[in-house]
ROSE-4610 file (N, C-alpha, C; in Angstrom, 1 decimal, always signed):
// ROSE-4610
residu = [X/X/X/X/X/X/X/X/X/X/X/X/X/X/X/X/X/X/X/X/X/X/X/X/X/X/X/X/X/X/X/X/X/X/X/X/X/X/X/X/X/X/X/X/X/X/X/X/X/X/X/X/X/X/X/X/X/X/X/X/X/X/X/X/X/X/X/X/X/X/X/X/X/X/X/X/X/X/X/X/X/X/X/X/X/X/X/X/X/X/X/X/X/X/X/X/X/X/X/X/X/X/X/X/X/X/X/X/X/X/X/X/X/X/X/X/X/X/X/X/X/X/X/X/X/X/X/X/X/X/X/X/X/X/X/X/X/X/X/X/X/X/X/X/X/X/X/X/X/X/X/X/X/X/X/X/X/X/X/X/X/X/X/X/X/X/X/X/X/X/X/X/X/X/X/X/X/X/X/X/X/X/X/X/X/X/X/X/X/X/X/X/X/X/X/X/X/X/X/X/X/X/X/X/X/X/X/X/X/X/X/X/X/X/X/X/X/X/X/X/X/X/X/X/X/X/X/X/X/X/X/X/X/X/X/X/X/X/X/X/X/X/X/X/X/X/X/X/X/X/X/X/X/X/X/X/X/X]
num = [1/1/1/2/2/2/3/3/3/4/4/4/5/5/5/6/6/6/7/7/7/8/8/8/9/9/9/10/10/10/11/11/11/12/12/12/13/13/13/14/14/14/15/15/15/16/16/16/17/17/17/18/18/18/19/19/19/20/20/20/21/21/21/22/22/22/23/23/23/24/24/24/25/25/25/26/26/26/27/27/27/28/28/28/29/29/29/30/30/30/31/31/31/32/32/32/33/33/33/34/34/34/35/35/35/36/36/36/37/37/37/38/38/38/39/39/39/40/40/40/41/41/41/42/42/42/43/43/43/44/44/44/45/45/45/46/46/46/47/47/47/48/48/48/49/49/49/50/50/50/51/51/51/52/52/52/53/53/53/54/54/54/55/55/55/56/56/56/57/57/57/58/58/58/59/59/59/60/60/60/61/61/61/62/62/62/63/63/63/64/64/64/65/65/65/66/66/66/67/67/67/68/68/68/69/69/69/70/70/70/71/71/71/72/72/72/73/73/73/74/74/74/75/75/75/76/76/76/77/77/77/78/78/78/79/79/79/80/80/80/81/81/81/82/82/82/83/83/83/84/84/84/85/85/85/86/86/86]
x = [+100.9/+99.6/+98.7/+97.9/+97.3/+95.9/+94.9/+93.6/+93.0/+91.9/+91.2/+89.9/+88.8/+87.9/+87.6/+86.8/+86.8/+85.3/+84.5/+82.9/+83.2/+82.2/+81.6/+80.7/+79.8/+78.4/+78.6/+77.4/+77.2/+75.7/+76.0/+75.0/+75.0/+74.4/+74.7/+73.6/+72.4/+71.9/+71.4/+70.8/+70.4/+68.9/+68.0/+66.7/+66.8/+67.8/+68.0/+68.3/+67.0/+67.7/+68.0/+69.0/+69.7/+71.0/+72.6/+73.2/+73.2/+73.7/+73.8/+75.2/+75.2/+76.1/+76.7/+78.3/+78.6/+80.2/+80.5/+81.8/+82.3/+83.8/+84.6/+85.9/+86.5/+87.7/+88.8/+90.0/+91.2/+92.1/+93.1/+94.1/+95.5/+96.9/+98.0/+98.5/+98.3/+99.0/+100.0/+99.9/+101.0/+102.2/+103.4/+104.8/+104.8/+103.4/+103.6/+102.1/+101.5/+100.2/+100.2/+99.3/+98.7/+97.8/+97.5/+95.8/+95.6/+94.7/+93.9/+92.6/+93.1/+91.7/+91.2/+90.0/+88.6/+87.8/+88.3/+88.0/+86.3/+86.4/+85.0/+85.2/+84.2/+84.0/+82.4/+82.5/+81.6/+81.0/+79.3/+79.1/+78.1/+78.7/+78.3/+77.0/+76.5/+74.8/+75.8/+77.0/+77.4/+77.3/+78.1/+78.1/+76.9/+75.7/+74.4/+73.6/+74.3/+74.2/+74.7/+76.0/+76.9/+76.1/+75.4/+74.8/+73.2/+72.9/+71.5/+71.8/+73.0/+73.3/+72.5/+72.8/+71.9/+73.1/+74.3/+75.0/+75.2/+75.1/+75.0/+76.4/+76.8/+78.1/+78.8/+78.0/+77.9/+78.2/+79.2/+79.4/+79.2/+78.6/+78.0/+78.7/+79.1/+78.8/+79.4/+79.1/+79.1/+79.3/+80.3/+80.8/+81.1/+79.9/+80.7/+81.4/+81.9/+82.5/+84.1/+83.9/+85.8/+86.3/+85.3/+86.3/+86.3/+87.6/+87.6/+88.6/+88.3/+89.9/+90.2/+91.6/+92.0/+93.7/+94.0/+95.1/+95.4/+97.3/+98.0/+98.0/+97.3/+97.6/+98.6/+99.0/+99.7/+100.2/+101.9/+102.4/+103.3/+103.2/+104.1/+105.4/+106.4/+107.4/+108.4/+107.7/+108.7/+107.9/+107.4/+106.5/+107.4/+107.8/+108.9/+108.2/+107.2/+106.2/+104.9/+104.9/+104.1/+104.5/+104.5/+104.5/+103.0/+103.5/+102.1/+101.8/+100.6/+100.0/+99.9/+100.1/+100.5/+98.7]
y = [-47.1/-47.3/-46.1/-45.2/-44.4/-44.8/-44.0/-44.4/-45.1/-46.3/-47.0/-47.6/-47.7/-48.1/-49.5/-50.3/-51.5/-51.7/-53.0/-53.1/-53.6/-53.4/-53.8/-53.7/-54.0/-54.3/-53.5/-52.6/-51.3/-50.9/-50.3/-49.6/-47.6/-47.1/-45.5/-45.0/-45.5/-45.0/-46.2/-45.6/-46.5/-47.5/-47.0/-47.2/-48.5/-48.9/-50.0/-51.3/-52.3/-53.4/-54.7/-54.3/-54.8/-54.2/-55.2/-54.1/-54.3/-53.2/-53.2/-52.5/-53.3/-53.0/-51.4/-51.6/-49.9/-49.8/-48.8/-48.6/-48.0/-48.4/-47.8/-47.3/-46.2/-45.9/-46.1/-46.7/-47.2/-46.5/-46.4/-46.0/-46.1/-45.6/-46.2/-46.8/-48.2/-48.4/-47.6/-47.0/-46.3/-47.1/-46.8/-47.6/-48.8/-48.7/-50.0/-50.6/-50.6/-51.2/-51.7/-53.1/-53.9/-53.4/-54.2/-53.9/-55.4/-55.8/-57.4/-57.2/-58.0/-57.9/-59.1/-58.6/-59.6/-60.5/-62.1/-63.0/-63.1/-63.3/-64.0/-63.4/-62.5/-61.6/-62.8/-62.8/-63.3/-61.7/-62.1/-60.8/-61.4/-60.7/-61.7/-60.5/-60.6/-59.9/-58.5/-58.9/-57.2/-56.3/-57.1/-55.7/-55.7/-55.7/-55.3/-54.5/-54.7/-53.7/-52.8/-52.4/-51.2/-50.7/-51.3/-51.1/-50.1/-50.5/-50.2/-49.2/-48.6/-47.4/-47.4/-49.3/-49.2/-48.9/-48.9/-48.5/-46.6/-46.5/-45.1/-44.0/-45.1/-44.4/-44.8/-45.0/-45.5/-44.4/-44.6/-43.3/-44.1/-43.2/-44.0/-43.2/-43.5/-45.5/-46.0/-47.4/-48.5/-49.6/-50.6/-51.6/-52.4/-53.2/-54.3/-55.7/-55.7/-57.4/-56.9/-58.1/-58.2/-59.5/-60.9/-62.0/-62.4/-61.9/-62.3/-63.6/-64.2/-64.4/-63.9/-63.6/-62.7/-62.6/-62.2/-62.3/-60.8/-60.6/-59.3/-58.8/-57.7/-56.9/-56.1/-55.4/-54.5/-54.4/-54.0/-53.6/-52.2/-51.2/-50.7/-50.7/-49.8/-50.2/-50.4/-50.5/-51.1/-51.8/-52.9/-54.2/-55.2/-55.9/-57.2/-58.7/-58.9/-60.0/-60.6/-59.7/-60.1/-59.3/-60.7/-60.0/-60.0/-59.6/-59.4/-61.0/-61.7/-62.9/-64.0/-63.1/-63.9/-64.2]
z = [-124.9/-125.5/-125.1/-126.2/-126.0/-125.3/-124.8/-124.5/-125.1/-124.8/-125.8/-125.1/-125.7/-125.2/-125.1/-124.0/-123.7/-123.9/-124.0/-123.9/-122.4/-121.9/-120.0/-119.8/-119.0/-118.8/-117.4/-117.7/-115.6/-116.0/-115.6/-115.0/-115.2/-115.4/-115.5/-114.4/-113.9/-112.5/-111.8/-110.8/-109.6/-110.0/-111.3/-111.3/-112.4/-113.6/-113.9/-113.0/-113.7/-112.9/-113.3/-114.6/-115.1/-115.5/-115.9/-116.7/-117.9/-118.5/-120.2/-120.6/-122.5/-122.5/-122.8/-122.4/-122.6/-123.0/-123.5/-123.1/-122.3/-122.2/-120.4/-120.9/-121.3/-121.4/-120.5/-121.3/-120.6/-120.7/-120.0/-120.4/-120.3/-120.0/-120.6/-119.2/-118.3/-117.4/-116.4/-115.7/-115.0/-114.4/-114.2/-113.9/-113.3/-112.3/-111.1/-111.4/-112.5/-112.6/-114.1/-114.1/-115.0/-115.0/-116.7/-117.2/-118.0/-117.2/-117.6/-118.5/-119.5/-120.5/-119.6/-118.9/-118.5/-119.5/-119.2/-119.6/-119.4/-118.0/-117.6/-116.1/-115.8/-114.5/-113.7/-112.8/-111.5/-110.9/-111.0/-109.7/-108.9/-108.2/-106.5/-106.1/-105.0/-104.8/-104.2/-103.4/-103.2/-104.5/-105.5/-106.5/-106.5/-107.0/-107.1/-106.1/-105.1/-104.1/-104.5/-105.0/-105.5/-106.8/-107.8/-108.7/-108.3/-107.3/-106.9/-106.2/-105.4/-104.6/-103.3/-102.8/-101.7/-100.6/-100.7/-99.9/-99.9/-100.3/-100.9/-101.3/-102.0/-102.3/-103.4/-104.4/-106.2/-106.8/-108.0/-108.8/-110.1/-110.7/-111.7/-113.2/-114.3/-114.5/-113.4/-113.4/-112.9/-113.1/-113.6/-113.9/-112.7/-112.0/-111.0/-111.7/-110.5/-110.6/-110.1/-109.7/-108.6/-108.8/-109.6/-109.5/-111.0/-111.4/-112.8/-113.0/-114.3/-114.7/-116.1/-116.3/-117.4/-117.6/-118.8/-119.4/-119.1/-118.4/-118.7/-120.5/-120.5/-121.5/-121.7/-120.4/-120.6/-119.0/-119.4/-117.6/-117.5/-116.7/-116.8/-116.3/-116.7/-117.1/-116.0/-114.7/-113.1/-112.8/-113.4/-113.2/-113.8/-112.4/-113.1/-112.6/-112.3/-112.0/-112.5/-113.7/-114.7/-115.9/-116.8/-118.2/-119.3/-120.3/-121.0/-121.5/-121.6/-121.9/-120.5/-119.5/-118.0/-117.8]
């Protein structure tokens, strides 16, 4: 699969304080990695910390969130523990 773009909700600097929506380009899984289309992401007050660059080490854009749940899209091709629809 070639590159393709996904919608996600970040952030592009430190002075919004909200996020909005954006796109995030993806791309073709490498040998030993999945790509989960994100069902329903959780963000906890850390990411918003990572959003605000109060840690000081945000690269922005910025798409937080770490607890999703979500369906394999895509695996590459020495991934034998998940298939795609897992």
């Amino acid at each position: 699969m070639e590159a393709y773009k996904v919608k996600a909700y970040g952030a592009t600097n430190s002075i919004l304080n909200s996020l909005k929506e954006m796109e995030v380009e993806r791309y073709a899984p490498k040998p030993d990695e999945v790509h989960i289309e994100v069902l329903y992401c959780g963000v906890c007050h850390s990411d918003l910390h990572q959003v605000k660059n109060d840690w000081m080490n945000t690269i922005y854009p910025c798409v937080p969130g770490h607890e999703i749940v979500g369906r394999v899209k895509e695996t590459g091709s020495t991934v034998t523990k998940f298939s795609v629809g897992d």
